[in-house]
Structures are given as structure tokens and as C-alpha cells.
BAVO-591973 format. One record per residue (C-alpha): x, y, z. Coordinates in pm, whole numbers, padded with zeros to 5 digits, always signed. Example, Ala and Ser with C-alpha at 12.3 -4.5 7.8 and 13.67 -1.06 7.14 Angstrom:
// BAVO-591973
+01230-00450+00780+01367-00106+00714
This chain:
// BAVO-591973
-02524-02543-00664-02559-02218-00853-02840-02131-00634-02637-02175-00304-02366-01949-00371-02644-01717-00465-02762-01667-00128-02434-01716+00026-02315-01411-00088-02598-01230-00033-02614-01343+00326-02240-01246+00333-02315-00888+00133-02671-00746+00272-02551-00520+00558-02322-00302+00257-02655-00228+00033-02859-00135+00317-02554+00047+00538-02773+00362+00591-03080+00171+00674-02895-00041+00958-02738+00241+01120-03096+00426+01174-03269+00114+01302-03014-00013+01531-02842+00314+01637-02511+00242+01518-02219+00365+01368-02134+00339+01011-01785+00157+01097-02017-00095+01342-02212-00203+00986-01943-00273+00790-01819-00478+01117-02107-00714+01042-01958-00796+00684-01618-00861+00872-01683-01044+01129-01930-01294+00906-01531-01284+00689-01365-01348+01012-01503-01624+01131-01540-01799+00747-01193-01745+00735-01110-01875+01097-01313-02195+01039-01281-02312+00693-00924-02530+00741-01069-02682+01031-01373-02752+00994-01343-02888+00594-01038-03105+00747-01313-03244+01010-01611-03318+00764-01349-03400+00469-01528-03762+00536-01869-03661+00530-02095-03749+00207-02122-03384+00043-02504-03352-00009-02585-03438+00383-02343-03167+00511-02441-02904+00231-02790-02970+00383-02650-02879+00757-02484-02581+00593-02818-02462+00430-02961-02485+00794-02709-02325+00944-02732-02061+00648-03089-02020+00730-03117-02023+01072-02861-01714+01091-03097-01481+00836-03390-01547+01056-03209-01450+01354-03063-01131+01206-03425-01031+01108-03620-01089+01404-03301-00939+01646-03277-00542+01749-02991-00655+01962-02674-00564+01864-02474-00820+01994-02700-01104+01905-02661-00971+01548-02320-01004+01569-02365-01368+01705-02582-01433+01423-02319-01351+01154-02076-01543+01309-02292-01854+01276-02336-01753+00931-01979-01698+00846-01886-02040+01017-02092-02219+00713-01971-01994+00486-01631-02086+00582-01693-02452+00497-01960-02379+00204-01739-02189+00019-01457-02469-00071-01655-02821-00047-01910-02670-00375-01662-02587-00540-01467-02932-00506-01817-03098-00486-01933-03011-00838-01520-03073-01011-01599-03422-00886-01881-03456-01150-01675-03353-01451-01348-03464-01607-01035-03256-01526-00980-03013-01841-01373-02902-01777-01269-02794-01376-01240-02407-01454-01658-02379-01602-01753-02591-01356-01649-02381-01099-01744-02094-01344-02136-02191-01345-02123-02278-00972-02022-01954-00890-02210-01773-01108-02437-01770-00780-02239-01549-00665-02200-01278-00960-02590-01312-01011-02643-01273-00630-02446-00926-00664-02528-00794-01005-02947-00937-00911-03010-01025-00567-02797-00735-00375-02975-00423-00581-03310-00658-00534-03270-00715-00161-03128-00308-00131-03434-00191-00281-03658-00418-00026-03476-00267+00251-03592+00094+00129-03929+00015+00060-03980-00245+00396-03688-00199+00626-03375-00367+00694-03502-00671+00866-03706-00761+00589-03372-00843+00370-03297-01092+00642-03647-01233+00687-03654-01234+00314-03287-01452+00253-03385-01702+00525-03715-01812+00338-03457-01812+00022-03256-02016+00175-03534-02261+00315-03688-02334-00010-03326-02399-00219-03290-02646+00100-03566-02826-00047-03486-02883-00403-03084-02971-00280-03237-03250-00097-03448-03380-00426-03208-03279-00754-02868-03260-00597-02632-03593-00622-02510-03751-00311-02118-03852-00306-01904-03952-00032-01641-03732+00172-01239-03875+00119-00980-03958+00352-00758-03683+00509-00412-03766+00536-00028-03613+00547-00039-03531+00207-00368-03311+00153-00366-03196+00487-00365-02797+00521-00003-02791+00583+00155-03006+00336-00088-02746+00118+00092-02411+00270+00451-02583+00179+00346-02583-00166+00530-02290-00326+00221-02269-00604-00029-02271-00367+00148-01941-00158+00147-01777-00506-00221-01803-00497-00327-01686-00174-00112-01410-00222-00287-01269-00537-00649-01423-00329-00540-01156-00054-00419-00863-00282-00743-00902-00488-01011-00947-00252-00839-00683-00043-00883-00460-00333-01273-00569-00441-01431-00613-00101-01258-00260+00081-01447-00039-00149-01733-00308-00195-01787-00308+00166-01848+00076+00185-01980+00121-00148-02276+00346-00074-02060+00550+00137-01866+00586-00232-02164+00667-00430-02259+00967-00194-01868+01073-00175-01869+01120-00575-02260+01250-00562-02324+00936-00864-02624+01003-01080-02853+00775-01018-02736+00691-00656-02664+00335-00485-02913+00133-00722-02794+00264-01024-02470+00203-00960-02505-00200-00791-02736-00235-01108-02419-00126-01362-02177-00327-01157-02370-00626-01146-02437-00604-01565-02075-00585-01581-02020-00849-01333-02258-01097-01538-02048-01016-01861-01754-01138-01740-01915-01456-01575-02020-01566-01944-01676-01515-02113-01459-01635-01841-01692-01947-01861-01546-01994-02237-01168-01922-02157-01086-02020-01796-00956-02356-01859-00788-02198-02195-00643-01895-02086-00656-01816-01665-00332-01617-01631-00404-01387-01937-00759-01407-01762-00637-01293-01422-00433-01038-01537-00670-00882-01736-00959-00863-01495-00699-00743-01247-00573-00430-01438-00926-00334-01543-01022-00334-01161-00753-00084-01128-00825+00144-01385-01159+00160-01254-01066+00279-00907-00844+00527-01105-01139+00657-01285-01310+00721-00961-01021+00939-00803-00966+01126-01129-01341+01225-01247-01529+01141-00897-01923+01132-01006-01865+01263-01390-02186+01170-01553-02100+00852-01808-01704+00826-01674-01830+00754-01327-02084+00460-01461-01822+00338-01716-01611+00299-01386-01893+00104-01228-01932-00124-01492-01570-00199-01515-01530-00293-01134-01828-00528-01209-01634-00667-01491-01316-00727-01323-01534-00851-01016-01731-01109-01144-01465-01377-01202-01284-01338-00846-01410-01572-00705-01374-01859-00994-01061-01768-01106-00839-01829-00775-01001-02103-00726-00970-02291-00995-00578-02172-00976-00600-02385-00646-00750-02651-00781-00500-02714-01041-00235-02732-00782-00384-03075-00648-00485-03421-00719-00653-03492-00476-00883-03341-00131-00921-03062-00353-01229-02964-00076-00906-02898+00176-00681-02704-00094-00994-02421-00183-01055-02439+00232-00712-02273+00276-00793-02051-00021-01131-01942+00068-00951-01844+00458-00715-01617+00311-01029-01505+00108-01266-01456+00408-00939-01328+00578-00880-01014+00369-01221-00898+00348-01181-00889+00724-00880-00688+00730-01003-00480+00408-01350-00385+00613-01121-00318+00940-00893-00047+00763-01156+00084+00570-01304+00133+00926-01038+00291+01061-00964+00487+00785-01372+00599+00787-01320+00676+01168-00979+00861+01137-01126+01100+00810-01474+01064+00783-01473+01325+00464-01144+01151+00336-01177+00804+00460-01383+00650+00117-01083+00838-00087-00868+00714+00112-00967+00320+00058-00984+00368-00303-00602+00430-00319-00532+00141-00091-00771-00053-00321-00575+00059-00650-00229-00024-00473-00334-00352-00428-00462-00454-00797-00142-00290-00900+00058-00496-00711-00152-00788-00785-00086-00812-01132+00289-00778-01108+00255-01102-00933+00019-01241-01185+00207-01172-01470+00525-01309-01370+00321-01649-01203+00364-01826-01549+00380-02164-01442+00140-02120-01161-00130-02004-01357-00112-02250-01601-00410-02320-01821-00557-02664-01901-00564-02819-02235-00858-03048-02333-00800-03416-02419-00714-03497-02771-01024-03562-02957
């Protein structure tokens, strides 16, 4: 399961490590990129409730196999395409199984363990995901230097073929549940805990993916020693730290977890406006956006999870939307802020990035009995 959040977020991710690359072979602009990494959000976020509500019935391991297709099938495309617009189609097939991916793992692998052991499950499921950035994203970056672009996609899609494989041998089958009134996605959004949630989801991502999205555009704004590998290599070491420990103290300790992680994300951005590309302070602040990065993903959604009983698939569906949601709307104003200052535009996303982690863990702090932690049975 590890291995297919892996290449989900590198499918999601690729066009931000090879940004320069992409613009020279397909003639585009900068802004038209980072469109590719919100429109793959867009339509994640767009299909997720609806489409986890439709296959809630399914058995997992047949429609994680569709997904995996569907995952493939999109790299491939991407690749072999010097079409703009089919690109563009491509992602959006992408994003679509990304949209329903993203929740049913996470719900898939809680239903294997007992309840006070949800948060590391999630944790080593989604540690896909930090290895895919701190491994996978520098890996596939430096392929795209040395073979071009198209072989990152080319690349991801044979990925993706052969972890289709060993799902369909090693991976346990279990059947879908029954939607009804009470796990549907609206008796979710009346649930005052679960709007608490998506809130900090929105503020956070917002925050990670608006600098994320543009980050080589960052490293040549502060002139970083070392340049864009360098710096995806720090952040991912950092990122892979923080996997580990919030492994051993999610289920323990998730709000002092959340807050934490949230307030060293900010002082990182603050690092980069006050000493821009200062040897050591500048890769200190790298490494500390990978640290507060590399939980994101696992710690709102086990928050989620802890809300429900039940159709837990349909509660991380409306949290991975909001997700998928603000790294839209964080890649569209970084746009627009790229477009409207091209020399300013990078500075200007940090401070909208560093706004939102601040206001994030106000939120956070006070959420006590939201982000309650989970205490494991008596012995």
C-alpha cells in the first residue's frame, strides 16, 4: 500500500521538479506547468465524494487494481504526448484516481488493524508518499535533466505497471460497505469535528503545496547552494524524519503533533524571507519544511478518521477534496501572483504560505477535543 502512495504522489508532483524542463519542450509558460499540478488537484478534489460514495460497495483490492490502471495509463499518455491539451486531459484522468485512491487506502489498510493502532497504519501507508518526495521526486528530477521530461512520465507508468502486479498477488481482498444517511458526505459536513478538520486540511496544504508547487522557481529566487537537487534531497531527509517519529506518537499525541509540525513549517518560510539563500540557514530551512511536511498527509487524516465509526473510506473522501481542493487554489494564486510580479511573485507566496501555518495553528491549538489522541487497550 506503501508503494501506491509512492507513485501517487509522484504522478501528482513530477511537473514541479522538472518545471524548467517542461516549459522548453512544450513551449509553455511557467504559470501553464504549475497548471498541470492543479488541475490533476482539481479534478481529485472534484471527484473523490462522488466517486468513493459510488464504489463505497466495491471489494477494495479489485477497484485499487482499476485505480492502478487508470494511474498508469495517464503517465504513459503524458510521456508519449507533445500536445498540450492532451496533457492536460491526461492529468485529469490521473487526478480522477487520485481523487478516489487517496481516501479508500487509507480506510482500506485501518480495516486490518484494531482501532488504537489507526494513526501508524495510516502512518506506514503513507509513508509512500514522504519517500516518493524526499526519494522518488529528486530521483525522477534528476532523470528529467539527464533524459528529458517525458522520460519521468514513461518512467512512473512502468512503476506503476509492475506495483500493479504484486497488488494483485500480496494485497488482501475485502469487501466495499453499505452507503447510507448516516456516512453519507453530508451527514459528514454537519459534523462540527469534521469542519474543524478540513479547515486546518485547507490552511495547511494551502501553505505546503503553494511554495511546493513552485519550488524551483524558489531555489533560483534565493540563488540556494547546491540548486533544486540539493534542496528536494534536504527536504525529503527531513520529510523521512518526521515519518518515523510521528509513526511512534500519532495515536499518543496528534494535536501536540499537529501543532508542532505546523509552527515549524512556519518558521521555515520565515527563514526564507529573512536570510533568502544564506549558506547553512537556507538548508536548515529546507530541512525544516521537510520536517513539518512529511506528516501532512497522515496526520489529518487520521483526525478524520477518529471522527467516525463507520464508511471511514467516505469521511477521508471529503477530506482528501478539500485536500486536492487547496492545492488547486494554492497553485492558481501562486500563478497569478507569478504572472502579476514575476521578480516578486515566489516572495510573494511565501508570505501567503506563512499566513496560513500561522493561522493554522491557532486553530489547532484551541481544537482540543477534536484532535483527540487514542489510548491503547488496557493490557
Amino acid at each position: 500500500m506503501a508503494s501506491v502512495t509512492f507513485v501517487g504522489i509522484l504522478s501528482e508532483l513530477v511537473p514541479s521538479g522538472i518545471l524548467p524542463q517542461m516549459t522548453d519542450g512544450l513551449g509553455i509558460e511557467e504559470s501553464d506547468v504549475g497548471f498541470l499540478v492543479g488541475i490533476y488537484a482539481l479534478a481529485s478534489a472534484v471527484a473523490a465524494i462522488p466517486l468513493i460514495s459510488a464504489t463505497l460497495a466495491f471489494n477494495r483490492k479489485a477497484l485499487l487494481m482499476a485505480l492502478l490502471i487508470g494511474f498508469a495509463v495517464s503517465n504513459v499518455v503524458v510521456g508519449v504526448s507533445s500536445s498540450y491539451p492532451i496533457i492536460i486531459g491526461a492529468r485529469i484522468v490521473g487526478g480522477i484516481c487520485a481523487g478516489v485512491m487517496w481516501p479508500m487506502i487509507a480506510a482500506y489498510g485501518t480495516r486490518l488493524v484494531p482501532e488504537h493502532m489507526h494513526g501508524k497504519a495510516i502512518t506506514v501507508i503513507m509513508s509512500g508518499n514522504t519517500l516518493g518526495i524526499s526519494i522518488g521526486l529528486p530521483a525522477m528530477t534528476a532523470l528529467g535533466l539527464a533524459l528529458g521530461w517525458d522520460s519521468v512520465f514513461l518512467g512512473l507508468g512502468a512503476i506503476v505497471a509492475v506495483i500493479a502486479v504484486l497488488s494483485y498477488f500480496f494485497l488482501p481482498s475485502i469487501g466495499g460497505e453499505k452507503l447510507d444517511r448516516t456516512n453519507s458526505p453530508l451527514a459528514m459536513l454537519k459534523m462540527p469535528s469534521i469542519l474543524i478538520v478540513l479547515l486546518l486540511t485547507f490552511l495547511s496544504v494551502a501553505a505546503h503545496y503553494g511554495v511546493y508547487t513552485y519550488i524551483a522557481l524558489l531555489v533560483e529566487m534565493i540563488g540556494f547552494a547546491g540548486g533544486i537537487g540539493i534542496a528536494l534531497l534536504i527536504f525529503g531527509i527531513g520529510s523521512v524524519i518526521s515519518v518515523v517519529v510521528s509513526a511512534r506518537y500519532i495515536d499518543a499525541y496528534l494535536r501536540p503533533l499537529i501543532v508542532a509540525m505546523l509552527g515549524v513549517g512556519a518558521l521555515s518560510m520565515a527563514m526564507f524571507l529573512a536570510f533568502k539563500g544564506t549558506v547553512g540557514v537556507s538548508h536548515v530551512a529546507f530541512f525544516l519544511w521537510g520536517l513539518a511536511f512529511g506528516p501532512l498527509v497522515t496526520m489529518y487524516q487520521t483526525a478524520v478518521s477518529k471522527q467516525v465509526e463507520s464508511a471511514k473510506d467516505v469521511a477521508t473522501s471529503v477530506q482528501s477534496s478539500v485536500f486536492n481542493l487547496s492545492i488547486m487554489i494554492a497553485t492558481w494564486v501562486g500563478g497569478m501572483l507569478l504572472n502579476r510580479s514575476p521578480s516578486e511573485g515566489v516572495r510573494h507566496i511565501v508570505y501567503v504560505s506563512l499566513a496560513c501555518f500561522i493561522a493554522a495553528i491557532v486553530i489547532a491549538f484551541l481544537a482540543r477535543r477534536t484532535l483527540r489522541s487514542s489510548r491503547s487497550p488496557s493490557p
